[in-house]
VOBA-1610 file (N, C-alpha, C; in pm, whole numbers, padded with zeros to 5 digits, always signed):
BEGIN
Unk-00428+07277-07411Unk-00443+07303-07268Unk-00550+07211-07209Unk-00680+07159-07282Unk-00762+07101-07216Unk-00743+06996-07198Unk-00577+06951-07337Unk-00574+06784-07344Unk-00524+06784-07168Unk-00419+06864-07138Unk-00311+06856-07031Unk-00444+06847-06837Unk-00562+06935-06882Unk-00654+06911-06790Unk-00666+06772-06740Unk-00720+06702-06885Unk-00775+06608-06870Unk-00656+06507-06804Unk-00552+06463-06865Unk-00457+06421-06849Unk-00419+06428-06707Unk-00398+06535-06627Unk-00392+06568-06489Unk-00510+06477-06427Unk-00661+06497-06472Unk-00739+06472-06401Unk-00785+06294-06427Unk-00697+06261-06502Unk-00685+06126-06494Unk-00563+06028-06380Unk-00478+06142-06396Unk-00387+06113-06273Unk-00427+06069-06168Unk-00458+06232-06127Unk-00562+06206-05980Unk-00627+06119-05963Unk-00699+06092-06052Unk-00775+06003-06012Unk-00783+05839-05970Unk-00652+05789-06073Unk-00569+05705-06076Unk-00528+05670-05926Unk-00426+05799-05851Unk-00397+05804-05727Unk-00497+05751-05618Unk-00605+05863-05660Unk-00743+05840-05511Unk-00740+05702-05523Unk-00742+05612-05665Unk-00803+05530-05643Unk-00690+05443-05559Unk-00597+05391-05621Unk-00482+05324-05549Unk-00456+05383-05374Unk-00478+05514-05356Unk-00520+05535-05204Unk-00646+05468-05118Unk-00724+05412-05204Unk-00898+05420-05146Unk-00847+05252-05113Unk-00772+05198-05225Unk-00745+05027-05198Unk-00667+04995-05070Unk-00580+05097-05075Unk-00478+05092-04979Unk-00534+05050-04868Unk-00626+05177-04829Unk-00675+05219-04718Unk-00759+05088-04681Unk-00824+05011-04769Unk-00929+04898-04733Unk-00864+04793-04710Unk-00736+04799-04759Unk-00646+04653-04720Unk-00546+04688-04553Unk-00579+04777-04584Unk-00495+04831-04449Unk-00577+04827-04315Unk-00751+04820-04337Unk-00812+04831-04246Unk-00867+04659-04223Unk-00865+04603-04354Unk-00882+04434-04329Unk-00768+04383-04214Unk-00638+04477-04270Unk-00560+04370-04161Unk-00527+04393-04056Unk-00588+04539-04000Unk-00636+04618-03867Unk-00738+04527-03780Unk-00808+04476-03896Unk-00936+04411-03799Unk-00909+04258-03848Unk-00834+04240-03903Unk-00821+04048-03930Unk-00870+03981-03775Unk-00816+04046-03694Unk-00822+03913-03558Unk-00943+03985-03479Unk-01005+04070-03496Unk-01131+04141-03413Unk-01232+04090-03434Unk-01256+04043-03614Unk-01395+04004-03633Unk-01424+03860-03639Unk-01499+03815-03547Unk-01532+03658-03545Unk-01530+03594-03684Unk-01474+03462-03713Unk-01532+03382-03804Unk-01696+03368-03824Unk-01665+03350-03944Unk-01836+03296-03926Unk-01859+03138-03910Unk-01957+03201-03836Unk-02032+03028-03757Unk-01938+03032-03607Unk-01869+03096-03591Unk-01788+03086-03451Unk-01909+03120-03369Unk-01845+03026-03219Unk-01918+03027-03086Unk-01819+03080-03017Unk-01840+03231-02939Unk-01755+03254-02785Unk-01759+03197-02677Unk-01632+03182-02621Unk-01604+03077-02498Unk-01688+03133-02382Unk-01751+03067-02386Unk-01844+03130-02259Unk-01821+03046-02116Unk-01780+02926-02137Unk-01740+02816-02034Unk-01640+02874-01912Unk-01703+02884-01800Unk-01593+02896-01702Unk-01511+02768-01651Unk-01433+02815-01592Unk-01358+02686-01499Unk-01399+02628-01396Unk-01424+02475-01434Unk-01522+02455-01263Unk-01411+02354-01212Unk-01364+02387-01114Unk-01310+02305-00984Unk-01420+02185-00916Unk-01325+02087-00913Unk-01384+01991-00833Unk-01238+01919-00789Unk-01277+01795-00710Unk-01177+01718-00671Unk-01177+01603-00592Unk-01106+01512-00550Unk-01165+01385-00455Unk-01067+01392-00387Unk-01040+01264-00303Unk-00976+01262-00178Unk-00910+01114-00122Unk-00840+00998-00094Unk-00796+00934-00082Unk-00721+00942+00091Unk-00749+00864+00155Unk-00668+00848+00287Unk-00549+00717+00220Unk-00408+00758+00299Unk-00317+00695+00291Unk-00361+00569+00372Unk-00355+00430+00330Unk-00375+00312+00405Unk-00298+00262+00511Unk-00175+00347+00540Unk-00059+00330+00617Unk-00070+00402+00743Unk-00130+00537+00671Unk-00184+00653+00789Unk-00267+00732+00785Unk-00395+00726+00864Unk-00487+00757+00804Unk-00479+00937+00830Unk-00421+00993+00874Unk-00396+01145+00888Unk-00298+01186+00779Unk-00251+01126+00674Unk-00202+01094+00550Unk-00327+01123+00427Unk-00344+01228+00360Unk-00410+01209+00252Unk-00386+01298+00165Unk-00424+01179+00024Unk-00407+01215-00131Unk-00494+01301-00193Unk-00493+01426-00264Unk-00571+01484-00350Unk-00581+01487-00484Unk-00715+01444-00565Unk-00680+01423-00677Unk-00763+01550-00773Unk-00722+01593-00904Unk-00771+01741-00916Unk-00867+01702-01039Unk-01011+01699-01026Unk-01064+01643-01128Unk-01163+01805-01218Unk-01051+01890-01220Unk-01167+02011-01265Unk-01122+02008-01455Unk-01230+02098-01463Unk-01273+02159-01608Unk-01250+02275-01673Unk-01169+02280-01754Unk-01160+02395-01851Unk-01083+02487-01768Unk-00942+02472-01718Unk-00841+02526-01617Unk-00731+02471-01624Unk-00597+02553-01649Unk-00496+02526-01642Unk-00435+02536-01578Unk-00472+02651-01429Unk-00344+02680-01294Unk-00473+02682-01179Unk-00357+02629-01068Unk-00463+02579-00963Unk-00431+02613-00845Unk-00513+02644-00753Unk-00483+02674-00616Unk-00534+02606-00530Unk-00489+02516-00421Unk-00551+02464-00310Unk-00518+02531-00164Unk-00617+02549-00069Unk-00604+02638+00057Unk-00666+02470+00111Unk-00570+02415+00223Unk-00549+02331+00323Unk-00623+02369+00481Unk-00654+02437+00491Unk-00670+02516+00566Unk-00613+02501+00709Unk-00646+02478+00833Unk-00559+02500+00952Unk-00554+02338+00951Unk-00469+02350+01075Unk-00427+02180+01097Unk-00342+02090+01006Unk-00305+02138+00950Unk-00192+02080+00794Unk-00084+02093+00819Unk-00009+02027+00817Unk+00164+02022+00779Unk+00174+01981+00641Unk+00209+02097+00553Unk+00240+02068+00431Unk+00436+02068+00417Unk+00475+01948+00325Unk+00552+01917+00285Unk+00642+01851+00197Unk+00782+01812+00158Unk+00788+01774+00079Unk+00819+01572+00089Unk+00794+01530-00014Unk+00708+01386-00010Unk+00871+01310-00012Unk+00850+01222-00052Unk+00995+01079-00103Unk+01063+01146-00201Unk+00971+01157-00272Unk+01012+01168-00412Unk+01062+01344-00483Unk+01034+01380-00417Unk+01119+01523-00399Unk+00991+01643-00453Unk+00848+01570-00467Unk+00801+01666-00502Unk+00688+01752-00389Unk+00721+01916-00445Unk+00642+01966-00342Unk+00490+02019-00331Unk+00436+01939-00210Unk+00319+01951-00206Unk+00263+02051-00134Unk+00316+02111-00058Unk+00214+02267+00014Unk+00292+02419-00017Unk+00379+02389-00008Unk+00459+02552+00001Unk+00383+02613+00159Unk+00411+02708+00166Unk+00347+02826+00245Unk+00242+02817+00265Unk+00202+02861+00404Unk+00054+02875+00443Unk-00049+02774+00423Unk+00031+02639+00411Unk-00088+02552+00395Unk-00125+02541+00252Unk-00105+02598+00113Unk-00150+02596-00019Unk-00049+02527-00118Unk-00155+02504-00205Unk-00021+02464-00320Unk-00074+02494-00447Unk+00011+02513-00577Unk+00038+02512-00694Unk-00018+02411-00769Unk+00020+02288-00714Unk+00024+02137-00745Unk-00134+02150-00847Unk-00082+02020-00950Unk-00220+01994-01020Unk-00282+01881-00929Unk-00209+01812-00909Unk-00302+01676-00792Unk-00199+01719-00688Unk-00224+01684-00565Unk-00136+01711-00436Unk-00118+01582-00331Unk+00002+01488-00371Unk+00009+01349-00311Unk+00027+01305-00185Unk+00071+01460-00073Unk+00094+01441+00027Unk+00071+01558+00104Unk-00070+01566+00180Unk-00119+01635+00302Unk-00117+01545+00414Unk-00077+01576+00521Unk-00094+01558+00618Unk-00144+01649+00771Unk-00276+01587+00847Unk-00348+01635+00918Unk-00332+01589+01053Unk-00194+01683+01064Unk-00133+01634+01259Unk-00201+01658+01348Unk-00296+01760+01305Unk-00443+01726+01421Unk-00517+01660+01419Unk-00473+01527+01399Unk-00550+01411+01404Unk-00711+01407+01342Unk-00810+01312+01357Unk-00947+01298+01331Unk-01026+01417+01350Unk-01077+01474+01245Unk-01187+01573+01232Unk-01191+01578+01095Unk-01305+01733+01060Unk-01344+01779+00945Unk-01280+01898+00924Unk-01211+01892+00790Unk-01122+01946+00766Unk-01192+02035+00618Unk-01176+02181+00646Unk-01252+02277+00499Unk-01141+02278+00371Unk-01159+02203+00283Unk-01049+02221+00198Unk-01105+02324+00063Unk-01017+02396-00008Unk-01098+02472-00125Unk-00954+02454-00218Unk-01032+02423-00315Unk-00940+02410-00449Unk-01009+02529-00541Unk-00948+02581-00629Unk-00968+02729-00743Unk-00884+02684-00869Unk-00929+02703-00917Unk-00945+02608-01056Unk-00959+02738-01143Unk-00865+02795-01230Unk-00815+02936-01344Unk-00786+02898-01485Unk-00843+03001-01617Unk-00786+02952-01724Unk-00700+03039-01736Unk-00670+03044-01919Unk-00552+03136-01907Unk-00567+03296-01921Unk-00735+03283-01907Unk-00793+03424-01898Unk-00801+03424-01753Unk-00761+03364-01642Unk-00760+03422-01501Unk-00888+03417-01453Unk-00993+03371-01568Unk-01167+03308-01493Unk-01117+03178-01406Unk-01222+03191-01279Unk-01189+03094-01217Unk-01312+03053-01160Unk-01297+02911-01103Unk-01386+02862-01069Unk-01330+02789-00925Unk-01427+02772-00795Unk-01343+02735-00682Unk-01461+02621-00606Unk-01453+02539-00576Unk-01471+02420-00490Unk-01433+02385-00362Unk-01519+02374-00272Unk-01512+02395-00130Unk-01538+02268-00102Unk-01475+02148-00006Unk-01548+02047+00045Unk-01517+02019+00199Unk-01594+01916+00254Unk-01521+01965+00381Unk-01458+01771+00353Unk-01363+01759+00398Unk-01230+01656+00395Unk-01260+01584+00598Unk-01345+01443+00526Unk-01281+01370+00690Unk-01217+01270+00673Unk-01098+01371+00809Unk-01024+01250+00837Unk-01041+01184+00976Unk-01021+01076+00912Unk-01052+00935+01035Unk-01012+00834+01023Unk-00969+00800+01141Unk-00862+00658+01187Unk-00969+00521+01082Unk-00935+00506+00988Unk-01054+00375+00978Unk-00909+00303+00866Unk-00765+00296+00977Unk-00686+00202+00871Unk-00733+00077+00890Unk-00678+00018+00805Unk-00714-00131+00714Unk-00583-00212+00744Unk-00523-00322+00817Unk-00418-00348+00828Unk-00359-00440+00709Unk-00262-00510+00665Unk-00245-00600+00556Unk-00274-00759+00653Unk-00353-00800+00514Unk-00345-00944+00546Unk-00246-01044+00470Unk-00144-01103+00549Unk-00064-01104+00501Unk-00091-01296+00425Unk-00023-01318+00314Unk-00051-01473+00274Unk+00088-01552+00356Unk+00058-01675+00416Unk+00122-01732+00413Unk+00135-01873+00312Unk+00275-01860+00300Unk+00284-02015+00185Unk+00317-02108+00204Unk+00234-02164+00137Unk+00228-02313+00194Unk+00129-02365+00331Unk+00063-02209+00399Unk+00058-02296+00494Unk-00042-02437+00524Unk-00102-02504+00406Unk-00112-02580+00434Unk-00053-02735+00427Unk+00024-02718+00401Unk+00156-02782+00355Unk+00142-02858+00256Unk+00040-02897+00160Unk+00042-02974+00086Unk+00134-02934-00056Unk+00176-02829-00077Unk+00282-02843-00153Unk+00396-02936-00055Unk+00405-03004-00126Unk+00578-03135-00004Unk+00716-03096-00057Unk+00722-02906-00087Unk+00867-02907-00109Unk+00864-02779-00010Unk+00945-02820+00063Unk+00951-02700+00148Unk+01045-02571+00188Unk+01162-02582+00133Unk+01264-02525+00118Unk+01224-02376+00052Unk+01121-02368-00046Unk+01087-02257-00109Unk+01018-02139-00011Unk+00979-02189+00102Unk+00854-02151+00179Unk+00892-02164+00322Unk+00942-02276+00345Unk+00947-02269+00515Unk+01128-02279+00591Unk+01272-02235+00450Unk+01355-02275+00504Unk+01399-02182+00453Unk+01375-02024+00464Unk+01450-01932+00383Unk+01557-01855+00483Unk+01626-01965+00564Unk+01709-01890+00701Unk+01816-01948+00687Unk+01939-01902+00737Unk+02089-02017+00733Unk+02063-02069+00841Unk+02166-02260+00843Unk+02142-02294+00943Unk+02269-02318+01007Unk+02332-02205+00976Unk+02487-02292+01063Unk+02483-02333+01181Unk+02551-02427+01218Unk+02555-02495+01324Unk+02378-02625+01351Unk+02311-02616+01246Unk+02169-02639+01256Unk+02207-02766+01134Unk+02051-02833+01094Unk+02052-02896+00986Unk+02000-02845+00903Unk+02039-02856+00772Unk+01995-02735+00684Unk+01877-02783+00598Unk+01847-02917+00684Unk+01744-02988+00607Unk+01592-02929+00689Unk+01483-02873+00589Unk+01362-02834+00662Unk+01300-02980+00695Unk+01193-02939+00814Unk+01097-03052+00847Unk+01056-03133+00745Unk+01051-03284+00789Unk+00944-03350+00668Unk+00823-03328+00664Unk+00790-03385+00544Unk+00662-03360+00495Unk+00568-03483+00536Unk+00425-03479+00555Unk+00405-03611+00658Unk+00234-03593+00566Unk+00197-03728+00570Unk+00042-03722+00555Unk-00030-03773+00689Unk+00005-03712+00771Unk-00042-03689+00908Unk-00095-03605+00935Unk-00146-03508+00816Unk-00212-03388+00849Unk-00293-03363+00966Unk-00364-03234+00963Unk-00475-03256+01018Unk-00617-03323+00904Unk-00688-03320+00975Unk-00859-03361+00923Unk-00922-03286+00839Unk-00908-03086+00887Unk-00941-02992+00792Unk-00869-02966+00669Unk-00947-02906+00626Unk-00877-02833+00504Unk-00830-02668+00539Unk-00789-02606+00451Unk-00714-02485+00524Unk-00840-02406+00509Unk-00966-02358+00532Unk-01028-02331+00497Unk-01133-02360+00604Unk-01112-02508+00685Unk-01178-02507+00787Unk-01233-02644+00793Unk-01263-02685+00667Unk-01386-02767+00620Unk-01316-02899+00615Unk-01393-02983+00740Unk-01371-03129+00749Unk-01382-03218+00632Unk-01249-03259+00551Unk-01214-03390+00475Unk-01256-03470+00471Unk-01272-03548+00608Unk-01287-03707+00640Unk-01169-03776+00627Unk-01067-03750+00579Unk-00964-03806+00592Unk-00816-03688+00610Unk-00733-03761+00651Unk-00640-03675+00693Unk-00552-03539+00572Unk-00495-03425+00587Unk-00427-03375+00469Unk-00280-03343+00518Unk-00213-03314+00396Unk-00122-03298+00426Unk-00042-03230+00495Unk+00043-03228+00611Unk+00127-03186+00659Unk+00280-03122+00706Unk+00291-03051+00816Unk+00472-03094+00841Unk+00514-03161+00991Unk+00574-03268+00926Unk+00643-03313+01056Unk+00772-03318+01110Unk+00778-03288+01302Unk+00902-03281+01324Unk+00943-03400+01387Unk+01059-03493+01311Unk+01029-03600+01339Unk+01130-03578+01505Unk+01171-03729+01563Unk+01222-03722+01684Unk+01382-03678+01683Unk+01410-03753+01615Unk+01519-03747+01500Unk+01577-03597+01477Unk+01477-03521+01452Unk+01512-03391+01399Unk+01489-03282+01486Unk+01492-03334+01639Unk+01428-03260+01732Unk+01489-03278+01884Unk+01633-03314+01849Unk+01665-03354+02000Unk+01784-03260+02043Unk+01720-03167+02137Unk+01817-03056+02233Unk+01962-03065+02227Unk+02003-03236+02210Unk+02140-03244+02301Unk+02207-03280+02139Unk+02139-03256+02022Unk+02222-03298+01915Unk+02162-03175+01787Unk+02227-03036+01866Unk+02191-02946+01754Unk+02246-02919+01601Unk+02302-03016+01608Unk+02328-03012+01389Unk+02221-03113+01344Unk+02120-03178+01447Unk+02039-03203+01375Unk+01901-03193+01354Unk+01932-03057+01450Unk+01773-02994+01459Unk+01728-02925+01369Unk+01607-02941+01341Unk+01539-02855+01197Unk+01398-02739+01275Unk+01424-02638+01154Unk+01348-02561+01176Unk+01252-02518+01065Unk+01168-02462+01079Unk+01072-02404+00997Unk+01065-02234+00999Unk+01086-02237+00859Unk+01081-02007+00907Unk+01055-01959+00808Unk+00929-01851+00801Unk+00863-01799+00677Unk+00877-01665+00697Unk+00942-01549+00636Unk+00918-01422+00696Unk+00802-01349+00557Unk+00773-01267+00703Unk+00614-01185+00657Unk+00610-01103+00638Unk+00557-01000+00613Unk+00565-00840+00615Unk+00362-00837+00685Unk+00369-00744+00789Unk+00230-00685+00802Unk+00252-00523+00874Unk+00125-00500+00884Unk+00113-00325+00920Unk+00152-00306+01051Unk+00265-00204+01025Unk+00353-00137+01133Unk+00245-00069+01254Unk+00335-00124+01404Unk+00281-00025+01466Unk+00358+00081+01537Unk+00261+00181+01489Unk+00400+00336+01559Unk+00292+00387+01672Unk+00335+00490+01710Unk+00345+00579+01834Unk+00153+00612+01834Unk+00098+00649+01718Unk-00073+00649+01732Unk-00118+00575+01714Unk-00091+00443+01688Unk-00170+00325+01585Unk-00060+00169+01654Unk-00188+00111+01718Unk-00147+00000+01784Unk-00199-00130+01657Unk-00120-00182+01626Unk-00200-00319+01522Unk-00168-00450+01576Unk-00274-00508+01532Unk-00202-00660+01636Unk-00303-00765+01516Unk-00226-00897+01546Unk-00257-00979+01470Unk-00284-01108+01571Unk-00304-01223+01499Unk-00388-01322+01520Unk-00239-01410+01451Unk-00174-01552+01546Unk-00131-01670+01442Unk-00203-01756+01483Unk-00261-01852+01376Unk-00338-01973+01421Unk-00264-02118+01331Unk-00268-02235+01399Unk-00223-02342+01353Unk-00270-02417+01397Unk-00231-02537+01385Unk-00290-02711+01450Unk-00154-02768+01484Unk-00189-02852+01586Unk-00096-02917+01629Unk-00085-03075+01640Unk-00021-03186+01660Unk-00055-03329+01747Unk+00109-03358+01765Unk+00077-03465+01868Unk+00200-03486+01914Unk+00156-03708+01941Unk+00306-03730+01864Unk+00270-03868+01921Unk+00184-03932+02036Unk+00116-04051+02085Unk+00087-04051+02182Unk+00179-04102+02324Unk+00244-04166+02222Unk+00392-04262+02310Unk+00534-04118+02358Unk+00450-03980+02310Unk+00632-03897+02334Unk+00604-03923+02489Unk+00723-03833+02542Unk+00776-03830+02707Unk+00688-03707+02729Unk+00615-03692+02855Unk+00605-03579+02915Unk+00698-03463+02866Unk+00605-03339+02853Unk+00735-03229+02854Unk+00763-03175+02667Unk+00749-03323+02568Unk+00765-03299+02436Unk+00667-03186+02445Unk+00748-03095+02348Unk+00641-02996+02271Unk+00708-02939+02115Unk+00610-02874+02081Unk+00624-02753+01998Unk+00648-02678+01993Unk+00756-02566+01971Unk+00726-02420+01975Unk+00687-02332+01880Unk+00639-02239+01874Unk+00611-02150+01798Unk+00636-02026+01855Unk+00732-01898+01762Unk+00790-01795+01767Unk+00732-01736+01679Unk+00665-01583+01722Unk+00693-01504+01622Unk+00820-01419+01627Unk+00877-01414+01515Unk+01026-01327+01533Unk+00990-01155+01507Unk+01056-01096+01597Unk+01074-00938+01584Unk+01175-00878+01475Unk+01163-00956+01365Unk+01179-00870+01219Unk+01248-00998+01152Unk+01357-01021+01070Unk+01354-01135+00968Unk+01527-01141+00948Unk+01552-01275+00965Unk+01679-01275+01020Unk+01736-01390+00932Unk+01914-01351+00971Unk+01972-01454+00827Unk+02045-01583+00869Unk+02031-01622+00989Unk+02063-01771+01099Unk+01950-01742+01170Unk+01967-01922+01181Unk+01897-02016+01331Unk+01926-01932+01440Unk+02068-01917+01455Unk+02143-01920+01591Unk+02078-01733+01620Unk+02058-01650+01547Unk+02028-01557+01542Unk+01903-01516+01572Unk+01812-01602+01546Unk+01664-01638+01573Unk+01620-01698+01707Unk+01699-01768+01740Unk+01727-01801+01915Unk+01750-01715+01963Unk+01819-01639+01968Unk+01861-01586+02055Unk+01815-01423+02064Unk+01729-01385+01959Unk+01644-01313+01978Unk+01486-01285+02041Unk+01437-01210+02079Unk+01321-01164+02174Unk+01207-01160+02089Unk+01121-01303+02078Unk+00981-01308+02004Unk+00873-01203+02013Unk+00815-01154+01945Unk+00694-01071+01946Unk+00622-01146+02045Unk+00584-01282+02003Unk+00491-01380+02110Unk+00534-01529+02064Unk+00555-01633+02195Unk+00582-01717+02170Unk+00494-01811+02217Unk+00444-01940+02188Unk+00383-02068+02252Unk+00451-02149+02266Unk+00442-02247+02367Unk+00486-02394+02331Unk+00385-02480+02381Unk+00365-02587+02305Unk+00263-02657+02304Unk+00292-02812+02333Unk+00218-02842+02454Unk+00285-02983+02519Unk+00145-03050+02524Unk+00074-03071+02473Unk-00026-03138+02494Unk+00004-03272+02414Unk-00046-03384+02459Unk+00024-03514+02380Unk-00155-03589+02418Unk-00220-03587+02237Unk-00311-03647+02260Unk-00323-03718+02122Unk-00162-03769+02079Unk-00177-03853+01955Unk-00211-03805+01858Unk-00131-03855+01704Unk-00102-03821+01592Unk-00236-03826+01552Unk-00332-03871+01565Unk-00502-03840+01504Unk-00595-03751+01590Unk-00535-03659+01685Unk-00622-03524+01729Unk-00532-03445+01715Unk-00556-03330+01666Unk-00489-03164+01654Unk-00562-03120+01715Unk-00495-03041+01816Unk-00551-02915+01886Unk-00477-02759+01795Unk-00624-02664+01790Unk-00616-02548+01779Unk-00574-02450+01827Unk-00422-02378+01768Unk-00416-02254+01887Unk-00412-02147+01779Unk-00487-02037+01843Unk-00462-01875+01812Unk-00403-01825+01926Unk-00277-01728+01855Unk-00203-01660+01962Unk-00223-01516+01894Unk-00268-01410+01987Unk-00236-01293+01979Unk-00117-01240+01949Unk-00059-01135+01933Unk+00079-01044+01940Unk+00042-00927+01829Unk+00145-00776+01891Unk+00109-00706+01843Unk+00233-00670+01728Unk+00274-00613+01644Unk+00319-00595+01514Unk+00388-00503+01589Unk+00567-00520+01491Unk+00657-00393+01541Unk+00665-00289+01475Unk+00768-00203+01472Unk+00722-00097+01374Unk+00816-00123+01255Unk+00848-00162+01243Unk+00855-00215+01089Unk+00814-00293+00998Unk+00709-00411+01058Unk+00625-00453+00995Unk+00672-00595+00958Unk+00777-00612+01013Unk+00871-00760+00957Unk+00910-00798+01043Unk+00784-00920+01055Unk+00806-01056+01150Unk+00876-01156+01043Unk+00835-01262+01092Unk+00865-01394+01056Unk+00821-01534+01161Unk+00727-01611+01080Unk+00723-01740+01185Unk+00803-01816+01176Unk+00835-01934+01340Unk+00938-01978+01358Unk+00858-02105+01411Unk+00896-02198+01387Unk+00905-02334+01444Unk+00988-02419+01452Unk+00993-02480+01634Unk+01094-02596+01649Unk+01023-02652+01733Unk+01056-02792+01738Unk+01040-02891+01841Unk+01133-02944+01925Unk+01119-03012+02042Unk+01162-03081+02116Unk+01084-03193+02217Unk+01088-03302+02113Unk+01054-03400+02161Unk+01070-03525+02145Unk+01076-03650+02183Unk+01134-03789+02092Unk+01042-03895+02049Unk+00923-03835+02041Unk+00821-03874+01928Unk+00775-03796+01832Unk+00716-03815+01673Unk+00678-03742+01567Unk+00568-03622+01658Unk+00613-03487+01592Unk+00522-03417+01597Unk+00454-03337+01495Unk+00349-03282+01502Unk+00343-03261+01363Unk+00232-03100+01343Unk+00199-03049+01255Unk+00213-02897+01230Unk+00090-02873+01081Unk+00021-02797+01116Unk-00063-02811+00958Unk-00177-02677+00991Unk-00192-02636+00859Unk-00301-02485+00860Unk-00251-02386+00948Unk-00132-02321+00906Unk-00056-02164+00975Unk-00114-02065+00905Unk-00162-01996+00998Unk-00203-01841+00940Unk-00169-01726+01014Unk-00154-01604+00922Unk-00163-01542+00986Unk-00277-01416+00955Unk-00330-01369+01027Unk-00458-01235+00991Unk-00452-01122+01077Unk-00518-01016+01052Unk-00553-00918+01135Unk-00647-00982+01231Unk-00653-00937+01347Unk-00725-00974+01488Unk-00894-00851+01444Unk-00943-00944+01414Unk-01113-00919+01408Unk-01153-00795+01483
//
């Protein structure tokens, strides 16, 4: 009987114990993810919002937001009044409702109430919903920048000209551009007196007579510069040099056209309505150039093109075309 005690009470005991293990492996993997590693640091870092700002160069009531925050994955921007939020070219959307957006950077706000200070706040969240928010105040102001546009060649000393000054059809015209002449002017394109003459373009007499148009030549470079629309007036500056034989007839001149956008004939270019035109009759011989700057203001598309012809029955001649924004 005492063996059968013992025997029992080895059982039991057996059991408790395989219960007592149980229980400790059962409570390790109760608490596996509760108890820090050791040497672990808790995230204590909130999310800090910040951000910058970019005006569109095209329009300055146009502007870019860029999202430069920390330790945040979802974002909120409040636009606040005066905003037309919408969607961009490219199909993506930048405000939604009420002026806010989702967006991680936001490429297209626009502020149809024109020039002022504008309260913008960006909120910056992790994926614990801590957040952090950034207030700045956003000015906008007219301070566009127009393009300066290059012209090529214009000092003509490259002597091939077809690349640069004959990119027009000439039906009914000669399809041959002006010659190339070392009749330049004196300067350099740049301003700065040579001492001797540089290279040029010339229209010879030849290539310049009214009553024999298949053999008139032209010169035509098209440009691109900054549009002007309905708030934003832009205007530019063309400047060149001129001379004219001393022996032409009264009356010879030069012309110069700017064209109202960029066209694929002569005959098409005639007979269209210049932004601004000159003609230049001054006849004080192939060794003085006179200077002209002509004003005109930019259409809204931004695509001129310069035009030159002559009419006269002595050499005339053409050197340092520019064009710039008006100072």
């Amino acid at each position: 009987m005492k063996q059968k005690l013992n025997a029992l009470k080895n059982t039991m005991g057996l059991v408790l114990a395989l219960l007592a293990i149980t229980f400790v492996v059962s409570c390790e993997d109760a608490f596996e993810f509760d108890l820090p590693d050791t040497g672990s640091i808790p995230d204590l870092t909130l999310p800090e919002a910040n951000f910058s700002y970019t005006p569109n160069p095209e329009n300055f009531r146009i502007v870019s937001f860029t999202n430069e925050s920390n330790e945040s994955t979802k974002y909120l921007w409040d636009f606040g009044e005066g905003v037309v939020c919408e969607e961009d070219a490219n199909g993506v959307i930048v405000c939604g409702t009420e002026s806010t957006s989702t967006e991680t950077d936001v490429a297209f706000v626009r502020f149809d109430a024109g020039e002022g200070d504008y309260e913008v706040t960006l909120t910056a969240l992790d994926a614990n919903d801590a957040s952090g928010t950034n207030t700045q105040i956003v000015e906008v102001r007219d301070v566009f920048v127009p393009i300066d546009p290059i012209v090529l060649n214009g000092d003509f000393e490259n002597k091939t000209f077809d690349t640069n000054w004959g990119q027009i059809g000439t039906t009914g015209f000669s399809s041959t551009t002006p010659n190339t002449s070392s009749d330049g002017s004196w300067l350099n394109y740049d301003g700065a007196d040579t001492g001797s003459k540089t290279g040029g373009m010339k229209f010879s007499a030849s290539a310049s007579n009214l009553t024999n148009p298949g053999s008139r030549r032209f010169a035509y470079q098209p440009l691109k510069v900054s549009e002007t629309i309905p708030d934003r007036t832009v205007k530019y500056i063309v400047e060149y040099e001129y001379s004219i034989k001393s022996a032409a007839t009264p009356g010879s001149h030069i012309t110069l056209q700017i064209l109202d956008g960029h066209f694929d004939e002569v005959a098409d270019a005639l007979a269209s309505t210049p932004l601004t035109e000159e003609v230049n009759d001054e006849i004080l011989g192939n060794t003085n150039f006179t200077t002209v700057k002509k004003e005109f203001t930019s259409n809204a598309s931004g695509e001129i093109a310069i035009f030159f012809f002559a009419s006269t029955d002595q050499d005339a001649y053409v050197d340092n075309v520019k064009v710039y924004p008006k100072p």
